[in-house]
C-alpha positions, 0 to 999 in steps of 0.5 A: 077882754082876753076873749076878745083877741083874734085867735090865729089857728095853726097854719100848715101851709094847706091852700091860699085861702088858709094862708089870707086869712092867717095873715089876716088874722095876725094883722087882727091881733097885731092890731088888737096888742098895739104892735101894729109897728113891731115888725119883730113882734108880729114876726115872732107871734105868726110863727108860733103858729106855723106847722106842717110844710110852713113850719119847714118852709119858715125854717129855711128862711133867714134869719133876718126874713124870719124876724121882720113881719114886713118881709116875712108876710110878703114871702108867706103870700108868695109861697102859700098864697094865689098865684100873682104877676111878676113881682117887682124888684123891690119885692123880689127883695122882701122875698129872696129866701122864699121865692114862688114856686116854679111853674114848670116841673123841675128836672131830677138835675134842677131839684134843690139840695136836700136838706134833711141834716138839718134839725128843724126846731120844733115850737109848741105849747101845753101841758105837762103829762105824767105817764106810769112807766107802763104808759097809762096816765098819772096826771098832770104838773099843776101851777100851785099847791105846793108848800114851797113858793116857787116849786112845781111838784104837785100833781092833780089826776085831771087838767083843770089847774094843769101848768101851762108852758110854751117852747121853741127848739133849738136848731141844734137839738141842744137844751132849751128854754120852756117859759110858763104861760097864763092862758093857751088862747091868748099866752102871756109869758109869765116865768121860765120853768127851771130845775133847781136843787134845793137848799144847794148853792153851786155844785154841792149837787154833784158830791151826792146821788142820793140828792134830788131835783125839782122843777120851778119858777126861776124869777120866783126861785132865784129873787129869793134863794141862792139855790143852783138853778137852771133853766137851759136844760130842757130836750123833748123826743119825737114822742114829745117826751121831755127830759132834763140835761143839767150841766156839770162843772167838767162842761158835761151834763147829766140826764135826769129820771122823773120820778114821784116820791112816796113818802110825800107824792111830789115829783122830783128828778133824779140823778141816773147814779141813785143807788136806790130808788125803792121810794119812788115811781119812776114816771114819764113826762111828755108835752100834751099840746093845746090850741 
C-alpha cells in the first residue's frame, strides 16, 4: 500500500507550474493519510520538501503561517504561483508574511533588509556515511545487527540495510534531534537516534576519558536501561558532516570523535581527552541525502 502514496519531489521555488503541482500533490497525500483536516500536519509535511529559494523564503515566514496549511498554501501560490488579481482582504490576511512580488523593480532605497545573520535550518533525510579520514568510503551505519538491542554500531560497506534518518536544524545552530525512519519515500518516524554511554547512569561519564559512547534507539535504550542518554546533541557542517555535543553537568558540552574499535569493528564515540587512541580508526560521519 506504501507504494501507492503520492510522493511530492523536492520544491525549489523554480516556476508556477512546479509550485501547482506540489500543492497538489501535498493535498494528494493529504488526502491519501486521512489528514485532509490537520492543517498542521499537511503544513509540517509540505515543508519537509522545501529547498532552494522556497526553503528560504518559508524561513522567513511566521510561525503561525508555517504551521497552518490553510495559510501556508495560500502564500506559497502567491509567492511561486501564476500571477492573479488583486487579493481580497481576507486573503491579504492569509498571506501577510508572503506578500507577491512587486511588479516594478525596487530602488536601491526600497530593497528589504538583508537578513543573512539569520541562521536557516536546514531539513533532510538519508543515510549515515562512514568516510576514512582520507575521505574514501567505509560504509554505512546499518539499522541491525548489533548484539545489544537498542545500539546502532555495526556498519555494512554497501547501502542495502543502511539506517534511514530525517532531521530539521535549529534556527540557532544548536544541537538537534535526528529521528529514525522506516522508509525514504513514504517516512514514517519510528525512533530518535540518541548517544548513550553504556552501563553508565548519571555523569559517571565524565570521571574517565578512557570511556566511549554509542549511537542508539532511545525509546528501545531507555524502556530498559537506566544508562545516560541523549538525543538533543546532534550538529551537522556545511559539508553535511554530523557530529556530537553532549552536554555535561557544569552546563557545557562536549565534542565527540567518531571512531571505529579494532578489536570488535563497532563504531563508537570518543571523548576529544582520550589519551590513547591506537585501537581505533578515526572516521567521519556525514549525511548522504535521498529522495
Amino acid at each position: 500500500m506504501a507504494d501507492s502514496f503520492s510522493e511530492p519531489g523536492l520544491f525549489k521555488g523554480t516556476g508556477p507550474e512546479d509550485c501547482e503541482i506540489f500543492v497538489a500533490t501535498i493535498r494528494r497525500r493529504a488526502l491519501e493519510q486521512g489528514k485532509q483536516r490537520d492543517n498542521e500536519w499537511i503544513a509540517l509535511f509540505a515543508s519537509s520538501y522545501l529547498i532552494g529559494d522556497a526553503l528560504y523564503w518559508y524561513e522567513g515566514l511566521d510561525e503561525d503561517v508555517q504551521n497552518d496549511w490553510s495559510r501556508l498554501r495560500p502564500a506559497l501560490l502567491a509567492r511561486f504561483g501564476r500571477s492573479c488579481p488583486p487579493p481580497t482582504a481576507a486573503s491579504s490576511t492569509s498571506v501577510i508574511s508572503a506578500p507577491a512580488p512587486p511588479t516594478t523593480v525596487p530602488t536601491p532605497a526600497a530593497a528589504p533588509p538583508a537578513t543573512t545573520t539569520r541562521p536557516r535550518p536546514l531539513v533532510g533525510k538519508g543515510r549515515l556515511k562512514l568516510l576514512n579520514s582520507d575521505g574514501s568510503l567505509r560504509g554505512y551505519a546499518v539499522k541491525s545487527g548489533d548484539v545489544v538491542d537498542g545500539l546502532y554500531r555495526t556498519w555494512s560497506t554497501g547501502p542495502d540495510d543502511a539506517l534511514l534518518i530525517s532531521f530539521t536544524t535549529s534556527h540557532a545552530d544548536e544541537p538537534f534531534e535526528i529521528q529514525i525512519i522506516d522508509d525514504p519515500k513514504t517516512p514514517q518516524v519510528t525512533d530518535c537516534l540518541a548517544v548513550c554511554w553504556e552501563g553508565l547512569t548519571r555523569d559517571i561519564w565524565e570521571s574517565d576519558a578512557t570511556f566511549i559512547a554509542s549511537s542508539c534507539s532511545f525509546s528501545g535504550i531507555t524502556s530498559t536501561k537506566n544508562w545516560n542518554i541523549k538525543k538533543n546533541v546532534w550538529t551537522i557542517s556545511n559539508n553535511g558532516e554530523l557530529g556530537v555535543d553532549y552536554p555535561k553537568s557544569d552546563g557545557g558540552t562536549e565534542r565527540f570523535q567518531p571512531v571505529i574499535l579494532h578489536s570488535d569493528d563497532y563504531i563508537y564515540w570518543l571523548r576529544p581527552s582520550r589519551p590513547d587512541t591506537r585501537d581505533f580508526d578515526p572516521v567521519r560521519i556525514v549525511v548522504e541525502y535521498v529522495m
